[in-house]
C-alpha positions as CSV (number, residue, x, y, z in Angstrom):
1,X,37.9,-15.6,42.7
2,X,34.3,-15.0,40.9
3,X,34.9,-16.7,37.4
4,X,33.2,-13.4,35.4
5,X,34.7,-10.5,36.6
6,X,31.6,-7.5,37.9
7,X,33.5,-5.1,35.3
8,X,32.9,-7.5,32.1
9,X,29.2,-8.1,33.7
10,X,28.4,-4.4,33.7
11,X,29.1,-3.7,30.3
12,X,27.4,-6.8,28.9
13,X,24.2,-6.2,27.4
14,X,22.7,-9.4,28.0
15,X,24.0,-10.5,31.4
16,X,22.2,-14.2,31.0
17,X,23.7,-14.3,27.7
18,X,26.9,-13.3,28.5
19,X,26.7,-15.7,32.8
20,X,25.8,-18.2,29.9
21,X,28.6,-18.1,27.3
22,X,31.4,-18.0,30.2
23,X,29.7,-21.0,32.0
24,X,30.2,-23.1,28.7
25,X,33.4,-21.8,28.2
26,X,34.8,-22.3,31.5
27,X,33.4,-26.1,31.3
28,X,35.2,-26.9,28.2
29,X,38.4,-26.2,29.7
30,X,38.1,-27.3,33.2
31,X,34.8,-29.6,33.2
32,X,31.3,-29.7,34.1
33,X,32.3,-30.4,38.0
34,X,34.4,-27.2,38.4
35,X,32.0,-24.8,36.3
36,X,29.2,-26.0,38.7
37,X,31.3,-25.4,41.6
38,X,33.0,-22.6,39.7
39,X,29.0,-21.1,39.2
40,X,27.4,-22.5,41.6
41,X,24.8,-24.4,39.9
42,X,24.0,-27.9,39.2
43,X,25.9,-30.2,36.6
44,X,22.8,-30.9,35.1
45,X,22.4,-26.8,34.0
46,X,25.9,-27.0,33.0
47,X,25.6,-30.1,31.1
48,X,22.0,-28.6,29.7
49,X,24.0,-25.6,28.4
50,X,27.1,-27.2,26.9
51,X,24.5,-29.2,25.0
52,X,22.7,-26.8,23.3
53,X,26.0,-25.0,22.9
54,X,27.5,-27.9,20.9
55,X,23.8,-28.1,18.7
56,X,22.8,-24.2,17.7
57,X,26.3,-22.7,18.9
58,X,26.0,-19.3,20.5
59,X,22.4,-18.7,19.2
60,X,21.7,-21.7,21.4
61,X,22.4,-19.8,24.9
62,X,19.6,-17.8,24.0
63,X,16.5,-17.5,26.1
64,X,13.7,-19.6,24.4
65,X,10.3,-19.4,24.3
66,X,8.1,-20.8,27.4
67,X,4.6,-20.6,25.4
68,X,2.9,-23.8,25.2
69,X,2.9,-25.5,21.8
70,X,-0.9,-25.6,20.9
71,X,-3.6,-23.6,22.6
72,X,-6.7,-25.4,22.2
73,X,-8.7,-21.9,22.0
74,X,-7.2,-19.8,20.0
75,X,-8.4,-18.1,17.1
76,X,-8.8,-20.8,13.8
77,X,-6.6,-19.6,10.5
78,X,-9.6,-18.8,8.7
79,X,-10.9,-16.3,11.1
80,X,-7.3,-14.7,11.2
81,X,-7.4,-14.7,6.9
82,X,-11.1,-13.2,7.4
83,X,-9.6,-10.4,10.2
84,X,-6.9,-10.1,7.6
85,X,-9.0,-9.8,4.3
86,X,-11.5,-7.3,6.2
87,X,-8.7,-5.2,7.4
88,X,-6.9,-5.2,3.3
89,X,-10.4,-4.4,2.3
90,X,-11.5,-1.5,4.6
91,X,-8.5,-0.2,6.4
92,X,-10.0,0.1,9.5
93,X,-8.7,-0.7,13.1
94,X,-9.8,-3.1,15.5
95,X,-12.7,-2.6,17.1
96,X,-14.4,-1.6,14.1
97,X,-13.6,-4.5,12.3
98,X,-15.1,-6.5,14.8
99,X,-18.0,-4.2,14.3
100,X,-18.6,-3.4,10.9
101,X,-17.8,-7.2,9.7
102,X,-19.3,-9.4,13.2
103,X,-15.8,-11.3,13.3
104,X,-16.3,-13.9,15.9
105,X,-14.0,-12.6,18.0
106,X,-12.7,-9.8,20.2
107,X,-11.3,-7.0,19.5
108,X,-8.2,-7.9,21.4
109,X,-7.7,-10.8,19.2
110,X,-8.3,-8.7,16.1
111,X,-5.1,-6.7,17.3
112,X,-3.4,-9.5,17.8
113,X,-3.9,-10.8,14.0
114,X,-3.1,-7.5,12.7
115,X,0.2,-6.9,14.5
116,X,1.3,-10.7,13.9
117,X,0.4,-10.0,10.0
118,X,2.2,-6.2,10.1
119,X,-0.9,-4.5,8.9
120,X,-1.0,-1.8,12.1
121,X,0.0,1.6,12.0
122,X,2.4,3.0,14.1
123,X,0.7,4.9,17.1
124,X,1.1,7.8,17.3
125,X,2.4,10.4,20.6
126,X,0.4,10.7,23.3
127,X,-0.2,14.5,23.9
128,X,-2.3,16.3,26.7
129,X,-5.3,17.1,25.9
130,X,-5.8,20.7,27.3
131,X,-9.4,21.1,25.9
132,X,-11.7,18.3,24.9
133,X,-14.8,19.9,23.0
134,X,-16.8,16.9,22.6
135,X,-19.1,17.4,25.2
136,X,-19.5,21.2,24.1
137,X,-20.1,20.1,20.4
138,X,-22.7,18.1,21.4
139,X,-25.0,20.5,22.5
140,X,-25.0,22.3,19.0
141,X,-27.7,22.6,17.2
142,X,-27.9,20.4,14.0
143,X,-27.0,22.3,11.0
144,X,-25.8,24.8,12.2
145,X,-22.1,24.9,12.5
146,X,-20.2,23.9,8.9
147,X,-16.1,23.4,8.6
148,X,-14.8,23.9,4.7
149,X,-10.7,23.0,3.9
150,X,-9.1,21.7,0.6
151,X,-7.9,18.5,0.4
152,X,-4.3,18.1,-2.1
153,X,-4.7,14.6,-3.6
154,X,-1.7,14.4,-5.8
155,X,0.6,13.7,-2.6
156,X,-1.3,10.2,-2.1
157,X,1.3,7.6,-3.5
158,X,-1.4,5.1,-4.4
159,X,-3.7,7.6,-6.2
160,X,-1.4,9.4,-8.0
161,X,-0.4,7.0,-10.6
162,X,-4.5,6.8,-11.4
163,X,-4.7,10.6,-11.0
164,X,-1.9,10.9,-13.8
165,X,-2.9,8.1,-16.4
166,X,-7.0,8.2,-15.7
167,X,-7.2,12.6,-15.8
168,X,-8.8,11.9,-11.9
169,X,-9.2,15.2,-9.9
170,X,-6.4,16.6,-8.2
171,X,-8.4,18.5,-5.4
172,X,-11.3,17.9,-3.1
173,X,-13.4,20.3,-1.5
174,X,-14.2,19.2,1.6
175,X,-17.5,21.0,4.0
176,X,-18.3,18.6,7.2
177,X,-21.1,19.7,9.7
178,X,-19.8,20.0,13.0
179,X,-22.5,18.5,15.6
180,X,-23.1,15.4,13.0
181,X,-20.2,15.1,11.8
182,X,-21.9,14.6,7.9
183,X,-19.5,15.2,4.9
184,X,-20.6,16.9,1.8
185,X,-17.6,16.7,-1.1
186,X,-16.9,18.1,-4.4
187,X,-13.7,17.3,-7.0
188,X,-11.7,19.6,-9.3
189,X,-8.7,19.9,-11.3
190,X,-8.0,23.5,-10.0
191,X,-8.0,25.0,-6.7
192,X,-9.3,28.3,-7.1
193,X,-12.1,30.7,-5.8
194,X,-14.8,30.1,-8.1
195,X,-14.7,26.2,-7.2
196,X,-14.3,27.1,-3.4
197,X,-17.5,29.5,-3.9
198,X,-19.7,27.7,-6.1
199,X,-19.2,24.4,-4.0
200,X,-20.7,26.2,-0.7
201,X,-23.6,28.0,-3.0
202,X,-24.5,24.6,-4.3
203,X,-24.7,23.3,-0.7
204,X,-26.6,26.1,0.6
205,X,-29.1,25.9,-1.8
206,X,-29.4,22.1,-1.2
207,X,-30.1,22.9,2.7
208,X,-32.8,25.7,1.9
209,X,-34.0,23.3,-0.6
210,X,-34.8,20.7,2.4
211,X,-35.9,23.3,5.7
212,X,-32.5,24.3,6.7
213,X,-32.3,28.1,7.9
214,X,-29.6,29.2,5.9
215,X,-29.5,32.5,8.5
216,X,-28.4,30.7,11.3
217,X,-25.1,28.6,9.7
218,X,-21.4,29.6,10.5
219,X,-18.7,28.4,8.0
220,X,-15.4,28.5,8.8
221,X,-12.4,28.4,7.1
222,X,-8.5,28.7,7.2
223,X,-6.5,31.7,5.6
224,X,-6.5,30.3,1.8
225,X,-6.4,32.4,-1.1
226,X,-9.2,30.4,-2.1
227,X,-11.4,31.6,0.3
228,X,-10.0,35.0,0.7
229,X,-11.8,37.5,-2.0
230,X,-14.3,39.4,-0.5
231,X,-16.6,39.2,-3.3
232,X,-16.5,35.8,-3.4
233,X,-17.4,32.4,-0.7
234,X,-17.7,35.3,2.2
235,X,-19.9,37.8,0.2
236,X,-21.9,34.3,-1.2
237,X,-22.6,32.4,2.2
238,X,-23.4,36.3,4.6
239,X,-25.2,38.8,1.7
240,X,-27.4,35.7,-0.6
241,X,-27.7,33.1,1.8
242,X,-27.7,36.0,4.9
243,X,-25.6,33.3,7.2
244,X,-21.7,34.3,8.6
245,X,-18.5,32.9,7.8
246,X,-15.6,33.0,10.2
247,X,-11.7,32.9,9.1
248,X,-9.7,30.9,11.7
249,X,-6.8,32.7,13.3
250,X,-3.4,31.8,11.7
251,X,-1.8,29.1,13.1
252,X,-4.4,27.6,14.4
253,X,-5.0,23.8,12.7
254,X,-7.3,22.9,15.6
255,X,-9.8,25.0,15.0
256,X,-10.4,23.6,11.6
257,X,-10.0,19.9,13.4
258,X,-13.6,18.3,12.4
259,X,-12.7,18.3,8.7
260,X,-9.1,18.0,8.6
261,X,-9.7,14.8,10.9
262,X,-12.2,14.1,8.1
263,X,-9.1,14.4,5.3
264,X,-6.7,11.4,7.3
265,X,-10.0,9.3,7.6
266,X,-11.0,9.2,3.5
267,X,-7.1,9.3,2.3
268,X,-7.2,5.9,4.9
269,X,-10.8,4.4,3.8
270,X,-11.2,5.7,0.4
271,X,-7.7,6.7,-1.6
272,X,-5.1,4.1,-0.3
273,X,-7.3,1.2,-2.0
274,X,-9.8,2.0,-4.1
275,X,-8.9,1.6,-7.7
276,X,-11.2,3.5,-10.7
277,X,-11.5,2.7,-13.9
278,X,-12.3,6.5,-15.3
279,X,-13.5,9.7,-13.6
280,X,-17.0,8.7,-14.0
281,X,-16.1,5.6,-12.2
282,X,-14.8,7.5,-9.9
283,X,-17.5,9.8,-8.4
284,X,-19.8,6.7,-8.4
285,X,-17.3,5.7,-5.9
286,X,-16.9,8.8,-4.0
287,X,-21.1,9.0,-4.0
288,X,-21.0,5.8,-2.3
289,X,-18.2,6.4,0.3
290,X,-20.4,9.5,1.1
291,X,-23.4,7.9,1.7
292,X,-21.8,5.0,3.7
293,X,-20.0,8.2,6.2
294,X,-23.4,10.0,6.2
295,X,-25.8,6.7,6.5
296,X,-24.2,3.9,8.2
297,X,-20.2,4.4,9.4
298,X,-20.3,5.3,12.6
299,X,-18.1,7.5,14.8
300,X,-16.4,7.2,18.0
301,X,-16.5,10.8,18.8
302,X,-20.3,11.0,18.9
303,X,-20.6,8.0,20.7
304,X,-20.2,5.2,17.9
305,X,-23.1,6.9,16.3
306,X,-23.4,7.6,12.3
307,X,-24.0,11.0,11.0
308,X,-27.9,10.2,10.1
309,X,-28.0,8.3,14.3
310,X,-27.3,11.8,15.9
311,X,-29.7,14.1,13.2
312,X,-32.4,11.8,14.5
313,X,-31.3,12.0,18.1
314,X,-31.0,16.0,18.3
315,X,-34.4,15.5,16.1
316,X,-36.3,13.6,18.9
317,X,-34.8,16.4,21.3
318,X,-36.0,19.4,20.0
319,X,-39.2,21.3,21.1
320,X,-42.2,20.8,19.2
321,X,-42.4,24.5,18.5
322,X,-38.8,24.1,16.6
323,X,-39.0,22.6,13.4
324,X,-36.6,19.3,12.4
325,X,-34.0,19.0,9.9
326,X,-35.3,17.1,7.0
327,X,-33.0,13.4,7.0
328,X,-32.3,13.7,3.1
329,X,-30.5,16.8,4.0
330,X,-27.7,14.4,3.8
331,X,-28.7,13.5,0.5
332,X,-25.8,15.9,-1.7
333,X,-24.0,14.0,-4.0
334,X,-20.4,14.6,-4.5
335,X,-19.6,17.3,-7.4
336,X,-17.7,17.0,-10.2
337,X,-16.8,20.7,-10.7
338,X,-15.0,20.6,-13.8
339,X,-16.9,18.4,-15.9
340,X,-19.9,20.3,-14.8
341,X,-18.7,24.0,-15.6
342,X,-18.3,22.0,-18.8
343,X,-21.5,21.4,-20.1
344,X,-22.2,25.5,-19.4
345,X,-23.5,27.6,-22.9
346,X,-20.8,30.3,-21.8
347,X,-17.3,29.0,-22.0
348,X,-16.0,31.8,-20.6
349,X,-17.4,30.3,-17.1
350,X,-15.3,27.1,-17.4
351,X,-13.3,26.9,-14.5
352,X,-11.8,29.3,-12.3
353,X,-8.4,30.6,-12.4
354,X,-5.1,28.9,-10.4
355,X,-3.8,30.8,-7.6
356,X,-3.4,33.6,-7.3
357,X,-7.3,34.5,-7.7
358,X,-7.2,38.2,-7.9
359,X,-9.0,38.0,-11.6
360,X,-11.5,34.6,-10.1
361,X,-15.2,35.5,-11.2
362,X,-17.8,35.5,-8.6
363,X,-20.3,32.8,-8.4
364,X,-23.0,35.7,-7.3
365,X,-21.8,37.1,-10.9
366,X,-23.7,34.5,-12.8
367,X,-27.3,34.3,-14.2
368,X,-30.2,33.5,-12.4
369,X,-31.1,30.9,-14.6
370,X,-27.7,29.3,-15.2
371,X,-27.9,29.0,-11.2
372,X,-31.2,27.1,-11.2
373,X,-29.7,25.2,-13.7
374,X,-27.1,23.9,-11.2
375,X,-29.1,23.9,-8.9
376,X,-31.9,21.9,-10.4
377,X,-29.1,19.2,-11.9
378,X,-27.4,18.5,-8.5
379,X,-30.4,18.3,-6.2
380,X,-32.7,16.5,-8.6
């Protein structure tokens, strides 16, 4: 008769566990000959087990581990507190770490460090792609295409206690150019249709400013109240700056996918460390996060290239009869909104209103010269 019955084998969840455990029991009562009879295996196994038995008890039936006890090449403890301190300090995965920092060593052992130290993010579902617009993006034209969504910031648990105590902004109007993928920001406390509208008006004026046809650019944003009035960012970007602006169709988050991809990249790089001493401090930083995306980070979706690699590619490829886009095109500093709309003569222009935004004034409603004023102070 077999000494573990198939029934209490079937139901074990660890059968070499469980063949283990019965084998050491069986010895103690009848003796190492029989349970090697009993089990068919050697007395030395039998003896091997009841030993550990007696030393660690059941934890010692337990498979251990066959990895050798030094490996002469693998990666030194300050490389692995360098991988570390570079991931703490940047947030970024693997392969650019080994990039962006020249670690001496592979990307495969820069995922190994992270996952032994727990500093890697769950992955996330694998879904079918059913259209993959990279290749069609590519052959924009620079400057062209533009993607404008709100970012919430008080729902970031590491920024909100700064946001609170420091009087940090609460949103952050976001516009990213499509074929580039450059990012143009601005901050405010409100979210609200003047902001929304003054933001793209700045930035239009800025591209003018440097060669850009403002004619030829399509904005597109979601369904938000803050883009809705049609006196307002529509009747701004298609009747002064004579381009068209597109509403996405409800429930459609992919076709807004360039700057909401944008939003999890900065909350990642930008929000979840970075610590500010005031809100001046603040847009200093912002500036410079900016100017690092634009100028130097690059971006595996156009081919590991930063935003200022592919401008000068699509540069080199356009006809000698087409004129280029101007490089310090990427040159727009982040906006502080509010403390801007501050330092205006009229008070009554400070801010616009919270949602809803049926009373919001139109940025097209303002002087000439309070407009070349702005203007003048954000592209100067």
């Amino acid at each position: 008769m077999a000494p573990v019955k198939y029934s209490t084998m079937i139901r074990s969840k660890n059968h070499k566990y469980d063949y283990r455990l019965r084998l050491v029991q069986f010895a103690q009562q009848h003796g190492v000959k029989p349970a090697a009879r009993a089990f068919r295996c050697s007395r030395n196994t039998v003896r091997l087990w009841l030993r550990r038995y007696e030393q660690a008890g059941r934890s010692g039936l337990l498979e251990r581990s066959r990895a050798p006890h030094s490996c002469p090449h693998k990666t030194s403890k300050a490389v692995e507190r360098k991988v570390i301190a570079a991931r703490k300090r940047s947030g970024f995965g693997a392969q650019r770490l080994k990039r962006e920092f020249d670690l001496p060593c592979s990307s495969g052992a820069t995922q190994r460090i992270l996952s032994q130290a727990g500093l890697t993010r769950r992955p996330r579902k694998r879904r079918q792609k059913k259209n993959d617009l990279r290749a069609v993006k590519a052959t924009y034209k620079p400057f062209r295409r533009f993607q404008m969504d709100v970012k919430h910031l008080y729902d970031i648990p590491f920024y909100w206690p700064q946001m609170k105590h420091k009087k940090l902004p609460k949103y952050q109007y976001t516009i990213r150019e499509v074929p580039t993928g450059a990012l143009f920001m601005a901050f405010a406390d409100e979210l609200s249709a003047f902001n929304a509208e003054l933001v793209v008006r700045l930035l239009l004026a800025h591209l003018r400013s440097c060669g850009v046809d403002t004619s030829k650019i399509l904005l597109s944003t979601d369904n938000g109240a803050e883009f809705l009035p049609e006196d307002g960012l529509k009747a701004t970007v298609e009747q002064l700056f004579k381009g068209t602006h597109r509403f996405n169709p409800p429930s459609c988050p992919n076709a807004n996918a360039d700057v909401e991809s944008i939003h999890q990249t900065i909350e990642t790089e930008f929000f979840d460390r970075e610590t500010f001493i005031n809100r001046t401090h603040f847009l200093d930083k912002a500036r410079c996060y900016q100017d690092y995306y634009n100028f130097h980070r690059t971006i595996c979706t156009k081919d590991h290239r930063s935003p200022l690699q592919v401008l000068r590619d699509k540069n080199r490829a356009r006809a000698q009869d087409e004129s280029r886009i101007n490089e310090t095109v990427l040159l727009f500093a982040p906006i502080d909104l509010d403390t801007m709309l501050a330092q205006l003569p009229d008070q009554t222009l400070q801010g616009g209103q919270y949602l809803p935004v049926e009373t919001v004034f139109a940025v097209s409603r303002l002087p000439a010269s309070l407009l070349s004023l702005l203007a003048g102070n954000l592209l100067s």
